[in-house]
N, C-alpha and C positions, 0 to 999 in steps of 0.2 A: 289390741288396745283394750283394757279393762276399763270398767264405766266405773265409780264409786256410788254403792248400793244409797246411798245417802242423797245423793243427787236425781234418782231416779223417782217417775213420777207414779212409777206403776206402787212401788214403796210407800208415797206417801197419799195413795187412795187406799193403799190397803190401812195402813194406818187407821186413818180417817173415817172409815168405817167400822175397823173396831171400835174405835172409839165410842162412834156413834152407838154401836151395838151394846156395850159397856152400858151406856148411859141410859136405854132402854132399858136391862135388864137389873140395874138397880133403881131403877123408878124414876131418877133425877130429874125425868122430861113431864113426867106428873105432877112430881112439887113445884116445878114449874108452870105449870096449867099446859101443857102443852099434850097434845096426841101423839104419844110414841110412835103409834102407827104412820101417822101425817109424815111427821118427822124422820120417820124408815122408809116412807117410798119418796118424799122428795130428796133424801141424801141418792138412794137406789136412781134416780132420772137421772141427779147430775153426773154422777160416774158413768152412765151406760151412753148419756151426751158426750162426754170426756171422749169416750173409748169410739165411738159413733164416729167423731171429728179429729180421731187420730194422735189426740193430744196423750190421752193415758198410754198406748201400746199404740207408733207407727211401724208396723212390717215392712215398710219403705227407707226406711234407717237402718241403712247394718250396722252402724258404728253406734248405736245403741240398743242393743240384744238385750 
């Protein structure tokens, strides 16, 4: 059985960090007054929480690999 990459949570952390990285590296989080830095290690917690709590990548699911 194949998953649809669309569906998948590991897909749309990745995303969401590019993102985020995107938006660092044109400055967007400055014009906003905000600390890119701030902003890059609490995106960085909640992913590593995600992943911590099995929700990003469970290895206990084989029917989604």
């Amino acid at each position: 059985m194949k998953q649809s990459r669309w569906k998948s949570a590991v897909l749309w952390a990745a995303i969401a960090a590019q993102v985020i990285a995107f938006l660092q590296l044109t400055g967007v989080f400055a014009k906003l007054g905000l600390d890119a830095g701030y902003v890059g290690n609490v995106a960085a917690s909640v992913l590593q929480l995600l992943v911590i709590l099995g929700i990003i990548n469970n290895p206990t699911d084989s029917e989604k690999i």
